[in-house]
PQR file with spaces between the fields and no chain letter, atoms N, CA, C, O and H, PARSE charges and radii, in Angstrom:
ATOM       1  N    UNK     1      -2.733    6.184   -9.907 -0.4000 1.5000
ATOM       2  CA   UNK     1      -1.336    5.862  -10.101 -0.0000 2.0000
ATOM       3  C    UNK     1      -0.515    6.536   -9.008  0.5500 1.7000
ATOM       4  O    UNK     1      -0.894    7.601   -8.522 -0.5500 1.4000
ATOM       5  N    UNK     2       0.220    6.138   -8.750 -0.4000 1.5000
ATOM       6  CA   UNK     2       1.315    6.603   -7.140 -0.0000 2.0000
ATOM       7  C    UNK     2       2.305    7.274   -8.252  0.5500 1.7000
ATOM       8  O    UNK     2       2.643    6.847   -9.356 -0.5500 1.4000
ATOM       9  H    UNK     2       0.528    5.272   -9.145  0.4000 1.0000
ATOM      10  N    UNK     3       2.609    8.338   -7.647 -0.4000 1.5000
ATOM      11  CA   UNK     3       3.273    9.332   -8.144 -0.0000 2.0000
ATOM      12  C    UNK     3       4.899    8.987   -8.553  0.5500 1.7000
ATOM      13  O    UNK     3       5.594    8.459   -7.684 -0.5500 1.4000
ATOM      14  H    UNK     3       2.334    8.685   -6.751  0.4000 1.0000
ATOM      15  N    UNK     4       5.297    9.194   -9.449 -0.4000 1.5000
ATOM      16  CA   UNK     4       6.973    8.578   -9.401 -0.0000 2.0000
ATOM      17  C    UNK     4       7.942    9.007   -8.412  0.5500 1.7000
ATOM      18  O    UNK     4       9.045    8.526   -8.156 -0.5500 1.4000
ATOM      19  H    UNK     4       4.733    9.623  -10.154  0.4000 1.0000
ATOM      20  N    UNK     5       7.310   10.043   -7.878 -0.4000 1.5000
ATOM      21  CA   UNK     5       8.528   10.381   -6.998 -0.0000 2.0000
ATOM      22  C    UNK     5       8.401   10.175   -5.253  0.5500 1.7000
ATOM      23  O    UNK     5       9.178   10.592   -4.394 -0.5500 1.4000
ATOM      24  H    UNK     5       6.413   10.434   -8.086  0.4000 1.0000
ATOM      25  N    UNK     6       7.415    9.557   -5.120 -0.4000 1.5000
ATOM      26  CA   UNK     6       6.467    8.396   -4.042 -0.0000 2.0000
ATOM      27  C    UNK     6       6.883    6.655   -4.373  0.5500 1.7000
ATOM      28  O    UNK     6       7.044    5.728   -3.580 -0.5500 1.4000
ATOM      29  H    UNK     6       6.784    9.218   -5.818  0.4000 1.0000
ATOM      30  N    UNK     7       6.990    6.705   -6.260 -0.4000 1.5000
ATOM      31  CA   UNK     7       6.901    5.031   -5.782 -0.0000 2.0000
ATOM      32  C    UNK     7       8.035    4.238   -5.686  0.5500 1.7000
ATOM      33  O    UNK     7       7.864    3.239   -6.385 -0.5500 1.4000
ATOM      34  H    UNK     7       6.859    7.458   -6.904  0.4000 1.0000
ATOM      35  N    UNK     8       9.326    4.230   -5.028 -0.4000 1.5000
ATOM      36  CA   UNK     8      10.483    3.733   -4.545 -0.0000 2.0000
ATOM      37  C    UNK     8       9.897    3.758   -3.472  0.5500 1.7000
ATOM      38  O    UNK     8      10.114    2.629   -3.031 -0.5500 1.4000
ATOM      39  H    UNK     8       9.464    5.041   -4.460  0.4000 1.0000
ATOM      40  N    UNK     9       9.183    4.382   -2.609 -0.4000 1.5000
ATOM      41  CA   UNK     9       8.855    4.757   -0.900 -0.0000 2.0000
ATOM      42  C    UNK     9       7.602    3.242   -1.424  0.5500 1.7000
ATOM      43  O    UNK     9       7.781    2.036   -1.248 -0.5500 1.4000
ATOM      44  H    UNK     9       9.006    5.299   -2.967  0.4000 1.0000
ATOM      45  N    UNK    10       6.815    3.714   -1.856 -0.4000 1.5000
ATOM      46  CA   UNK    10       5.549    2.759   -1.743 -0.0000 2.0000
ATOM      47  C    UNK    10       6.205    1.184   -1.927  0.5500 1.7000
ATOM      48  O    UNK    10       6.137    0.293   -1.081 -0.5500 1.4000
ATOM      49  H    UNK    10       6.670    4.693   -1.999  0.4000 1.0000
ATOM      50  N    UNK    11       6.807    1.103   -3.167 -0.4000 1.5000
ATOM      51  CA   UNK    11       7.360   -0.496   -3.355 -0.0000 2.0000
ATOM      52  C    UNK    11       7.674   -0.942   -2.027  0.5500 1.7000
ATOM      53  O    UNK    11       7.170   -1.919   -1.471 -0.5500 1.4000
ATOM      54  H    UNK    11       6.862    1.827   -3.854  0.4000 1.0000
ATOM      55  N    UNK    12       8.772    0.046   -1.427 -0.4000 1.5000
ATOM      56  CA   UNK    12       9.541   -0.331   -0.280 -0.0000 2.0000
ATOM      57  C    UNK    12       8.615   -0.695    0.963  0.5500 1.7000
ATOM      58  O    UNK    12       9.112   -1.716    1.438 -0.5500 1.4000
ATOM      59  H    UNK    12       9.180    0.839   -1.878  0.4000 1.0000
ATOM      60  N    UNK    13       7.733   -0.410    1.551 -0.4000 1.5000
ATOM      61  CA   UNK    13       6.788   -0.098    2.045 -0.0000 2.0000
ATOM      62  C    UNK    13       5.889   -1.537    2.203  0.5500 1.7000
ATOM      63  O    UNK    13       5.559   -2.159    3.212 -0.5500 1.4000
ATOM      64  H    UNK    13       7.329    0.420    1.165  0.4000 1.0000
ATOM      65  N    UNK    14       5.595   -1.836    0.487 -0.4000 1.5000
ATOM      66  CA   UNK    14       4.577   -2.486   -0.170 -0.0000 2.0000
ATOM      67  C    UNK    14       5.381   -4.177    0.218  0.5500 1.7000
ATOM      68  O    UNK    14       4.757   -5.229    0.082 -0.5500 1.4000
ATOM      69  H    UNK    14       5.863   -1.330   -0.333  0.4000 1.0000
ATOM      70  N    UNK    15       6.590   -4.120    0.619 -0.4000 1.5000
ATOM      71  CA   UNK    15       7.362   -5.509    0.573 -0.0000 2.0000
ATOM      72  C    UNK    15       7.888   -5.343    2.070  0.5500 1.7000
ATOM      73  O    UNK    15       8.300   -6.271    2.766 -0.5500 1.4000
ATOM      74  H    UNK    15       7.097   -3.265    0.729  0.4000 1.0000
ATOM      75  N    UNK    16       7.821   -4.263    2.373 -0.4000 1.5000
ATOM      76  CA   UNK    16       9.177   -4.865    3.889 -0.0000 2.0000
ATOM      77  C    UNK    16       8.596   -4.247    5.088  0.5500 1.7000
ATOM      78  O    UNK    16       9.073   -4.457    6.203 -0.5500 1.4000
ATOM      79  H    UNK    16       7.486   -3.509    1.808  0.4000 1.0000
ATOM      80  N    UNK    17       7.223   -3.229    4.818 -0.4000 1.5000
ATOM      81  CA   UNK    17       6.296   -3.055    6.019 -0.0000 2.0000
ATOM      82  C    UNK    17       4.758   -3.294    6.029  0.5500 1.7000
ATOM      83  O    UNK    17       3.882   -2.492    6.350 -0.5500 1.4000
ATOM      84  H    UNK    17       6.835   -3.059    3.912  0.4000 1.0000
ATOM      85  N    UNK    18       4.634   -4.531    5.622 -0.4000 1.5000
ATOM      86  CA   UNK    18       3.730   -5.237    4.817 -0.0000 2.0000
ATOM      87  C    UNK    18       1.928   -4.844    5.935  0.5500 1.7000
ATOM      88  O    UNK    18       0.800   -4.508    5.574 -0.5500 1.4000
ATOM      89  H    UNK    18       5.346   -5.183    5.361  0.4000 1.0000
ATOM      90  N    UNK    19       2.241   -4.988    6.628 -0.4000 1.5000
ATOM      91  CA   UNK    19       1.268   -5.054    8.206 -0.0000 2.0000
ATOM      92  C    UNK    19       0.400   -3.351    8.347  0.5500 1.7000
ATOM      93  O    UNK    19      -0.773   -3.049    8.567 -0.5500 1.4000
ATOM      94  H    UNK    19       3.157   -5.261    6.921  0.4000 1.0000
ATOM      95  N    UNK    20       1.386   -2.706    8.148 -0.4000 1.5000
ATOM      96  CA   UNK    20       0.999   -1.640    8.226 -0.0000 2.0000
ATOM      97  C    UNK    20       0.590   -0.721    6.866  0.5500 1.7000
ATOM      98  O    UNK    20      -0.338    0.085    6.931 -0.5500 1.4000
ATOM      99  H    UNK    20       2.338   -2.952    7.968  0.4000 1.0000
ATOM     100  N    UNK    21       1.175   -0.871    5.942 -0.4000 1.5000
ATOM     101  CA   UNK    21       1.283   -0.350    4.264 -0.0000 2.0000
ATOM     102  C    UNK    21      -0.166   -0.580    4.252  0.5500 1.7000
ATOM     103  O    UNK    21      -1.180    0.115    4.196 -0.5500 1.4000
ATOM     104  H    UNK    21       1.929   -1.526    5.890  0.4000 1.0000
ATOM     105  N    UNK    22       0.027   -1.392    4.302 -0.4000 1.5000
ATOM     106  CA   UNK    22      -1.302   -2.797    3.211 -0.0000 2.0000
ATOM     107  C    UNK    22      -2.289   -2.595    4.297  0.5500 1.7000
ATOM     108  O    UNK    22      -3.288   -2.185    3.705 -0.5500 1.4000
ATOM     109  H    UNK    22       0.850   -1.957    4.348  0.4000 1.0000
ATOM     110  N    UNK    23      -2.531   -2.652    5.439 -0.4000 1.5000
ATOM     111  CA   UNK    23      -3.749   -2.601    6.231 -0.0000 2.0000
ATOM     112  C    UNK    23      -4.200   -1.555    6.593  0.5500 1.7000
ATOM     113  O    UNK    23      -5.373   -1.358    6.911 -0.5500 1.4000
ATOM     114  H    UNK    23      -1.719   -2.985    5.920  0.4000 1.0000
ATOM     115  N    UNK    24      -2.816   -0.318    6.584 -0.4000 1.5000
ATOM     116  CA   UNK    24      -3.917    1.378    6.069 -0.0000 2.0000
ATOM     117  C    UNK    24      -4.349    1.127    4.501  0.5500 1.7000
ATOM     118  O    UNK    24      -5.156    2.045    4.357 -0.5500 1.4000
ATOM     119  H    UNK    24      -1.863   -0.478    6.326  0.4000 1.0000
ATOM     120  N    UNK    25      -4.314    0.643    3.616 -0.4000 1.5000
ATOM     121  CA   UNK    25      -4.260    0.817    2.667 -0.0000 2.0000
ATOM     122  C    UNK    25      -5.761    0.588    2.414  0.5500 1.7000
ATOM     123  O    UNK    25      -6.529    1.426    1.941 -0.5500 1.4000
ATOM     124  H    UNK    25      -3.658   -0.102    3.733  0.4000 1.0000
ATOM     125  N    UNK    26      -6.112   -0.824    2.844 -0.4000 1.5000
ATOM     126  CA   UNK    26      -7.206   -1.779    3.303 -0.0000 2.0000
ATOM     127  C    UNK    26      -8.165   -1.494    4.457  0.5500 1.7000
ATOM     128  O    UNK    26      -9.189   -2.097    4.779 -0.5500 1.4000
ATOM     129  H    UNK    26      -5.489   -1.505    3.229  0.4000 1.0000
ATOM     130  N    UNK    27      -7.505   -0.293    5.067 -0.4000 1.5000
ATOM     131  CA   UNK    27      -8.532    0.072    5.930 -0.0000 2.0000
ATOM     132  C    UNK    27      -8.886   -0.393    7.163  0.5500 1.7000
ATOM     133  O    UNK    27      -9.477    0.258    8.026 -0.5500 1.4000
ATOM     134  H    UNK    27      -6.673    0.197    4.805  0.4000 1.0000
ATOM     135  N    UNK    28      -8.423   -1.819    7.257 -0.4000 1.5000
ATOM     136  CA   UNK    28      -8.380   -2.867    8.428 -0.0000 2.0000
ATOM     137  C    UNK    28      -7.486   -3.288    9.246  0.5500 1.7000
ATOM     138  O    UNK    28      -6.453   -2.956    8.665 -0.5500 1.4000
ATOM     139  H    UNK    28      -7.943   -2.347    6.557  0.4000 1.0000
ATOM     140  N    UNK    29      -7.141   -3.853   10.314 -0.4000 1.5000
ATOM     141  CA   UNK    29      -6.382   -4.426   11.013 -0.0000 2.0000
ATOM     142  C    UNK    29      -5.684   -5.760   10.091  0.5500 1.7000
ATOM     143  O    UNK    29      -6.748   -6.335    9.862 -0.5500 1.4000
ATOM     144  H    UNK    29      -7.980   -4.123   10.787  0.4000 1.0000
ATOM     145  N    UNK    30      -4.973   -6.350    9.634 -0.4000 1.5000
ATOM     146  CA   UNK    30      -4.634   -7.728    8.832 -0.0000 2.0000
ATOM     147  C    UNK    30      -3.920   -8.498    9.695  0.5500 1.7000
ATOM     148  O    UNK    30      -3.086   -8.145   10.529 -0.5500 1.4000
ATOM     149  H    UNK    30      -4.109   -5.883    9.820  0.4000 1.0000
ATOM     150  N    UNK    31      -4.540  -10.167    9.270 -0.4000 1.5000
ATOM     151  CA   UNK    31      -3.375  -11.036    9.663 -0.0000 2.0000
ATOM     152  C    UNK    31      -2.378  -11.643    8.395  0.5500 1.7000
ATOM     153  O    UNK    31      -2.268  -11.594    7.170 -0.5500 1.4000
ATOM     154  H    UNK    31      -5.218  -10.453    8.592  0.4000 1.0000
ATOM     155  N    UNK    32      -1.845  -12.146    9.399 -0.4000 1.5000
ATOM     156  CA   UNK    32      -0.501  -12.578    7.955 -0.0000 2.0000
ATOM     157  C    UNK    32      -1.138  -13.390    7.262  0.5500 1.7000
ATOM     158  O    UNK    32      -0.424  -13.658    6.295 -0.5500 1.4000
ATOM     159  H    UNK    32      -1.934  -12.186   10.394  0.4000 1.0000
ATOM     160  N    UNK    33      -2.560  -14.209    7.182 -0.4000 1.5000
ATOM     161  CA   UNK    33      -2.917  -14.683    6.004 -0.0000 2.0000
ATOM     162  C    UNK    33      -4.127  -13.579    5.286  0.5500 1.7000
ATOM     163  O    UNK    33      -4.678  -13.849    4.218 -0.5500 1.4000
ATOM     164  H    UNK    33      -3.139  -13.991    7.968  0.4000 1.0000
ATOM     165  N    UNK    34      -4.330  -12.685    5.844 -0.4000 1.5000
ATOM     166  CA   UNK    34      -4.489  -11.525    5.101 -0.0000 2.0000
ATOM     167  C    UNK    34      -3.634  -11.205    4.105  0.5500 1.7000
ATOM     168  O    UNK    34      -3.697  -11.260    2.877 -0.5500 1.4000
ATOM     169  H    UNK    34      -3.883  -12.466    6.711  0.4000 1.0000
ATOM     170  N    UNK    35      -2.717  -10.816    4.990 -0.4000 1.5000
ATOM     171  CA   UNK    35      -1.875  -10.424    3.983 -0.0000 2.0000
ATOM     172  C    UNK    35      -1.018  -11.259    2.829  0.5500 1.7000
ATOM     173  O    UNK    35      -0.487  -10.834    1.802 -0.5500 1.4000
ATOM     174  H    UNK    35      -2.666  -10.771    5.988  0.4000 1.0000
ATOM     175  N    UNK    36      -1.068  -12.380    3.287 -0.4000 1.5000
ATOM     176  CA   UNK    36      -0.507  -13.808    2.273 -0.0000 2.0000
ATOM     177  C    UNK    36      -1.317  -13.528    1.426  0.5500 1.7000
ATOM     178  O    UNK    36      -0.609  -13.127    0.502 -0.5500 1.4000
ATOM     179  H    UNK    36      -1.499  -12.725    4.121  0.4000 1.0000
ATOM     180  N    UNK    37      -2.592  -13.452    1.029 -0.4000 1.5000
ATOM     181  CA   UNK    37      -3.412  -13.230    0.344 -0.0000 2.0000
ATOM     182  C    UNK    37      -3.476  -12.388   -0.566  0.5500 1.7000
ATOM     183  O    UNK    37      -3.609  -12.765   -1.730 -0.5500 1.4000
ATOM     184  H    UNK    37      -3.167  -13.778    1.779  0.4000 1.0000
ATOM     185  N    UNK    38      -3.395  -11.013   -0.229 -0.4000 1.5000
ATOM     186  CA   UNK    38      -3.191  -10.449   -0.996 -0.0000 2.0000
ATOM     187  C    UNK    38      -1.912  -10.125   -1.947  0.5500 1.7000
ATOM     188  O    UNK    38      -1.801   -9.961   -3.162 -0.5500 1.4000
ATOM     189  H    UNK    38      -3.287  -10.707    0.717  0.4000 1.0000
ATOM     190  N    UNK    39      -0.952  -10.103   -0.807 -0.4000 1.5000
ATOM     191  CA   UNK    39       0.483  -10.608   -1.755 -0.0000 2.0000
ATOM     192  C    UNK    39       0.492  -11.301   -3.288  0.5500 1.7000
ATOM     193  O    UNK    39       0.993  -10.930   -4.350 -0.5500 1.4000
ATOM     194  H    UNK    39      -1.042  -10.236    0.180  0.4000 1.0000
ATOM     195  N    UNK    40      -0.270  -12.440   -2.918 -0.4000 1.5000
ATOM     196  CA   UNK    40      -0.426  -13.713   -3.684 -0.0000 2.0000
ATOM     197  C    UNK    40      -1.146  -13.200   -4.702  0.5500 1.7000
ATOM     198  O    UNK    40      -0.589  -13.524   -5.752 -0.5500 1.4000
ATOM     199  H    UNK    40      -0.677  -12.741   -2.055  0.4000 1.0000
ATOM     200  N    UNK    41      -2.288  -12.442   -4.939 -0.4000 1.5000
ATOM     201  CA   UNK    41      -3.101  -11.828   -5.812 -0.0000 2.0000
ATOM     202  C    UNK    41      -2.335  -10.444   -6.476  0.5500 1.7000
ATOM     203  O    UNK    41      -2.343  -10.235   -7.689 -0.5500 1.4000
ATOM     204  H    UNK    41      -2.740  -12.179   -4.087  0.4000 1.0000
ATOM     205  N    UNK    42      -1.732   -9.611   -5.575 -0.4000 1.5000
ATOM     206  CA   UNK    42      -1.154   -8.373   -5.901 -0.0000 2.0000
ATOM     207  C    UNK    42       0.642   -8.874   -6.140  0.5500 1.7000
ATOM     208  O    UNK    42       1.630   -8.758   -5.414 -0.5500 1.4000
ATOM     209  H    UNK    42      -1.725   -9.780   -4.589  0.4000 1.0000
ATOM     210  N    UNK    43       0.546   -9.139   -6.765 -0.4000 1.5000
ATOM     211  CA   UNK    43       2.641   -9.243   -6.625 -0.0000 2.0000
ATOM     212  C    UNK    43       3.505   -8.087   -7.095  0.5500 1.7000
ATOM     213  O    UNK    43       4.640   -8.046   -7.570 -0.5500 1.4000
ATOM     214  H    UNK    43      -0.257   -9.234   -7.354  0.4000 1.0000
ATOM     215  N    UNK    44       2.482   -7.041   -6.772 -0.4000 1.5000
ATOM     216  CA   UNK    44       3.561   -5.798   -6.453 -0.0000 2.0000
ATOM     217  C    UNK    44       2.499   -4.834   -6.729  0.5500 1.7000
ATOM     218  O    UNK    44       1.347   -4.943   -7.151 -0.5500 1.4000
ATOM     219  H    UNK    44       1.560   -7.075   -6.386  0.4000 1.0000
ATOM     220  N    UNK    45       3.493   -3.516   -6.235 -0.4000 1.5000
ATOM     221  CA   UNK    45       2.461   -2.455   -5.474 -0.0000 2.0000
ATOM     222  C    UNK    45       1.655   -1.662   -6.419  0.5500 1.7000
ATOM     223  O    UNK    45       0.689   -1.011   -6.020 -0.5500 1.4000
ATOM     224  H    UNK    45       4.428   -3.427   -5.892  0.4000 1.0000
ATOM     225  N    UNK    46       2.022   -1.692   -7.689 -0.4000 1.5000
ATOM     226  CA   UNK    46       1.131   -0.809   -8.711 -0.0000 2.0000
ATOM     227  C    UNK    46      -0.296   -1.619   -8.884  0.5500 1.7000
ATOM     228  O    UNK    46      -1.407   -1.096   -8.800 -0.5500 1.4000
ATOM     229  H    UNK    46       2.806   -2.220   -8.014  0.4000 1.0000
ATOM     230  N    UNK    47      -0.016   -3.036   -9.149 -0.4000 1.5000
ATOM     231  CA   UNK    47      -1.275   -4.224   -9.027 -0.0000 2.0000
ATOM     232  C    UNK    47      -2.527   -3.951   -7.945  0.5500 1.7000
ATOM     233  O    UNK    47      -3.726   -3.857   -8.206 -0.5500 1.4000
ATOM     234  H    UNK    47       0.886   -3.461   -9.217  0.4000 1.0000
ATOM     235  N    UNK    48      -1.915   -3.861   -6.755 -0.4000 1.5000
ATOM     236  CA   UNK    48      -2.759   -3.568   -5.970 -0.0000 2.0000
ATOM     237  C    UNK    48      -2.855   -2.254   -5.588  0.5500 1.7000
ATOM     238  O    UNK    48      -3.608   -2.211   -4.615 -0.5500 1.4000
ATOM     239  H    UNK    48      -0.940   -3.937   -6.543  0.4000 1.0000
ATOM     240  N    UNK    49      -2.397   -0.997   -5.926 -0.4000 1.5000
ATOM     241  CA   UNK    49      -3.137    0.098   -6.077 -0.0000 2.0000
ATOM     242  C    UNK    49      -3.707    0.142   -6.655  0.5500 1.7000
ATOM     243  O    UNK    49      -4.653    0.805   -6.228 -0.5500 1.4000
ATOM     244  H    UNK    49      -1.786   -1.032   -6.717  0.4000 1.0000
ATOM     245  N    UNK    50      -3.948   -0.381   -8.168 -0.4000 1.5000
ATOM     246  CA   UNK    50      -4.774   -0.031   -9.194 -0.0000 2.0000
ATOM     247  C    UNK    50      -6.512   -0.729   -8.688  0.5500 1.7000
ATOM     248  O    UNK    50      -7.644   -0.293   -8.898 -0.5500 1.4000
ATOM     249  H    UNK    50      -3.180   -0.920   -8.514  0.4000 1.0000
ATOM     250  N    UNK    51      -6.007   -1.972   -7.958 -0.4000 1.5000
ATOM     251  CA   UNK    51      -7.227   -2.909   -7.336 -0.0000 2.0000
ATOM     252  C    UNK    51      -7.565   -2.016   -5.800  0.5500 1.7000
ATOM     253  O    UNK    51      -7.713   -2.739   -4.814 -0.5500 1.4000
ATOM     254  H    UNK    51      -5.088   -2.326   -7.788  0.4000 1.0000
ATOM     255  N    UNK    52      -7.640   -1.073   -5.667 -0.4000 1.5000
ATOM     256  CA   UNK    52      -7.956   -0.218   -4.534 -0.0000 2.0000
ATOM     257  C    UNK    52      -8.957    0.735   -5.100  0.5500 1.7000
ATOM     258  O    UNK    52      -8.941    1.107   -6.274 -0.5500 1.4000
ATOM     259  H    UNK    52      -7.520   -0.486   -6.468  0.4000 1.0000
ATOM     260  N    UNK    53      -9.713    1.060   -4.323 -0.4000 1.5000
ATOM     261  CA   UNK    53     -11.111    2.612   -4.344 -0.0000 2.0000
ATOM     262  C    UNK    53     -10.734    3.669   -4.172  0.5500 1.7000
ATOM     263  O    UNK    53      -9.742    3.741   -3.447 -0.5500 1.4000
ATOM     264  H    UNK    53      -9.726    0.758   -3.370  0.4000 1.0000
ATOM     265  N    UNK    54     -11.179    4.700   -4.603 -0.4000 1.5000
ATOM     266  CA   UNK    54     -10.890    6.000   -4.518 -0.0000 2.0000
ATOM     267  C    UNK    54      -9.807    6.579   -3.138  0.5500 1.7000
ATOM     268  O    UNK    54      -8.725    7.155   -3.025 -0.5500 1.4000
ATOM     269  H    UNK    54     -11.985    4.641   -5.191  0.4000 1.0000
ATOM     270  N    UNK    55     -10.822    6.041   -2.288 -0.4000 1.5000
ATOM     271  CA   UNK    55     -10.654    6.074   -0.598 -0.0000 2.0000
ATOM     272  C    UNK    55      -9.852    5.588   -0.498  0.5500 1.7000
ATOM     273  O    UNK    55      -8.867    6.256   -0.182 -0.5500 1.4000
ATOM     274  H    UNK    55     -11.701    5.573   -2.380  0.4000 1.0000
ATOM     275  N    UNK    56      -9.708    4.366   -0.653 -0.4000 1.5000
ATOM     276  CA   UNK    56      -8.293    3.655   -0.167 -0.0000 2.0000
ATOM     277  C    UNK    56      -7.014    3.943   -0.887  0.5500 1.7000
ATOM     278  O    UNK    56      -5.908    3.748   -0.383 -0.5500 1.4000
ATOM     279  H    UNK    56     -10.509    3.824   -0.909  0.4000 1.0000
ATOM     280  N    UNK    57      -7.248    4.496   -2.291 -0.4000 1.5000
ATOM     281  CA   UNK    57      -6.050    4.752   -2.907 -0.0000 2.0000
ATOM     282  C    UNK    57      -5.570    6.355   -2.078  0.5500 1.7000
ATOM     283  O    UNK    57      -4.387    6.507   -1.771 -0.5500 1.4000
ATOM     284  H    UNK    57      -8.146    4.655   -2.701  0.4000 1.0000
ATOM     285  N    UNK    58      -6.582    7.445   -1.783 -0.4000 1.5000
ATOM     286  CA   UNK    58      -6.238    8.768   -1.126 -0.0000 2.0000
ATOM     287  C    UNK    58      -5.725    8.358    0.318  0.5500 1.7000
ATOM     288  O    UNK    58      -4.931    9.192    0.754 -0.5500 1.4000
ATOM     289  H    UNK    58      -7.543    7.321   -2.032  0.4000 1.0000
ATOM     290  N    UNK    59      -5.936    7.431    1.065 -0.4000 1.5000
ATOM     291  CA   UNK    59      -5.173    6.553    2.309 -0.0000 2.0000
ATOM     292  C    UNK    59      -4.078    6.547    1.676  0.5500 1.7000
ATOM     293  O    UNK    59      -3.507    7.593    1.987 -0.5500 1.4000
ATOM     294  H    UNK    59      -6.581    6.754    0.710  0.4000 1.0000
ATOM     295  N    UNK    60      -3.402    5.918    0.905 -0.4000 1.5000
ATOM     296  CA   UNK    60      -2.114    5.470    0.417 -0.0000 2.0000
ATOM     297  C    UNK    60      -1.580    6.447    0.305  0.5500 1.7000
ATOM     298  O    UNK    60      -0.575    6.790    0.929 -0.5500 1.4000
ATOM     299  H    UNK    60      -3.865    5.068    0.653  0.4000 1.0000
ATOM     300  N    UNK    61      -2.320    7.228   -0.731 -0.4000 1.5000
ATOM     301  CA   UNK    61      -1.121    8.816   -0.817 -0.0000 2.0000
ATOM     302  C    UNK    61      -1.238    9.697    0.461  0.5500 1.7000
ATOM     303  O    UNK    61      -0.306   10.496    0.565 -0.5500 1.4000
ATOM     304  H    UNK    61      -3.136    6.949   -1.237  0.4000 1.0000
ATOM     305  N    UNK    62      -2.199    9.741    1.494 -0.4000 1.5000
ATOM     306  CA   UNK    62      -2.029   10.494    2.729 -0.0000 2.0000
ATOM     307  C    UNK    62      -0.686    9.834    3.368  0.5500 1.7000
ATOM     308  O    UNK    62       0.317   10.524    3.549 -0.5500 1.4000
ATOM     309  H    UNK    62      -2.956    9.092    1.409  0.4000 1.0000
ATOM     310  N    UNK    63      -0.735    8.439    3.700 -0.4000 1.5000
ATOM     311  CA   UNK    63       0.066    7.916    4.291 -0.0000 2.0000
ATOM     312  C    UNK    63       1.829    8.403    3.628  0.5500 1.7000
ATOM     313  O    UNK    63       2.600    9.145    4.237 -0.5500 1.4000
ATOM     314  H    UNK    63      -1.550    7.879    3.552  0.4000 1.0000
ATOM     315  N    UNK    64       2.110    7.753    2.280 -0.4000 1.5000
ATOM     316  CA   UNK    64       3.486    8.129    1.701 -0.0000 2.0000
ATOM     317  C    UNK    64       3.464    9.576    1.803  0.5500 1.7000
ATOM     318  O    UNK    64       4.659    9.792    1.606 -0.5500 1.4000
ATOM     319  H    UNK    64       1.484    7.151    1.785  0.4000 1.0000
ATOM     320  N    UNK    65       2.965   10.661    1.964 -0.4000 1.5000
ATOM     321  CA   UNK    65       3.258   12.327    1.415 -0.0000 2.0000
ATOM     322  C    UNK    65       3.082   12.358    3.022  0.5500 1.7000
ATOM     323  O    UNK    65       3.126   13.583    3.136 -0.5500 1.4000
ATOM     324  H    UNK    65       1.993   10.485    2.124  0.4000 1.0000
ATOM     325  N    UNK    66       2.909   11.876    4.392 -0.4000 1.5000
ATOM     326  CA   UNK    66       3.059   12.181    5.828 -0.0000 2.0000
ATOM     327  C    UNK    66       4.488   11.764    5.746  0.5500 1.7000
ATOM     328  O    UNK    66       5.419   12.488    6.101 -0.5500 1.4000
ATOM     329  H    UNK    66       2.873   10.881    4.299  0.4000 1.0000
ATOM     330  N    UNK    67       4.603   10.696    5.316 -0.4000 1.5000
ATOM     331  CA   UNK    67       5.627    9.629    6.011 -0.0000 2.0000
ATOM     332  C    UNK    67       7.127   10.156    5.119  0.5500 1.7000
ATOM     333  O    UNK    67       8.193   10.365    5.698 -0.5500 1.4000
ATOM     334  H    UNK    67       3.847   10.108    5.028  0.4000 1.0000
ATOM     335  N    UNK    68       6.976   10.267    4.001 -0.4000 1.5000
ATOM     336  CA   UNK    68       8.204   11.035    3.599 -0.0000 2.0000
ATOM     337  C    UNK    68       8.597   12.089    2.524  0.5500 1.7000
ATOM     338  O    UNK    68       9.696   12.183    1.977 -0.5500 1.4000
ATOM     339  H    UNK    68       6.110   10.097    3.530  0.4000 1.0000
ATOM     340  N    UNK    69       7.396   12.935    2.303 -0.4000 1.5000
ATOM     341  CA   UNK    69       7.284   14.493    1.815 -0.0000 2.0000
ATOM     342  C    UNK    69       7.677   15.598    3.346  0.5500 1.7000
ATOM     343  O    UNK    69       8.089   16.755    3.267 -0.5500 1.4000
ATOM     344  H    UNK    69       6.504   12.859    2.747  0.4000 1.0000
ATOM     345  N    UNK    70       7.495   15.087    4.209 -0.4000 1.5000
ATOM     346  CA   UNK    70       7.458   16.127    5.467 -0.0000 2.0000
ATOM     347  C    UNK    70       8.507   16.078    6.353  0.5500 1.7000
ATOM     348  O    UNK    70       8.534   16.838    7.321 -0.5500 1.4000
ATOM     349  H    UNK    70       7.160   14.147    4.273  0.4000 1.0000
């Protein structure tokens, strides 16, 4: 679960820096039908954290606690 005081940053993130959020998240480089894709399956950011691995969910929280805890 993304922490409450992280998930206004993650939503935000999860919708309007879609390329980068989602493809550290994923681990991969994405294209926009990558990411159409998952959009389409995940329609918002708790959905597809919960559908993420250990690893990829500790990516997510490295990324939000760099990007705006510091």
């Amino acid at each position: 679960m993304i922490s409450t005081q992280l998930y206004d940053h993650a939503a935000a993130e999860y919708f309007c820096n879609t390329y980068e959020f989602i493809g550290m998240g994923e681990g991969k480089e994405l294209s926009a039908l990558d990411v159409c894709h998952i959009k389409t399956k995940h329609r918002n950011v708790e959905h597809w954290y919960e559908a993420l691995s250990p690893a990829m969910k500790r990516r997510v929280n490295d990324y939000l606690v760099l990007k705006y805890l510091k």
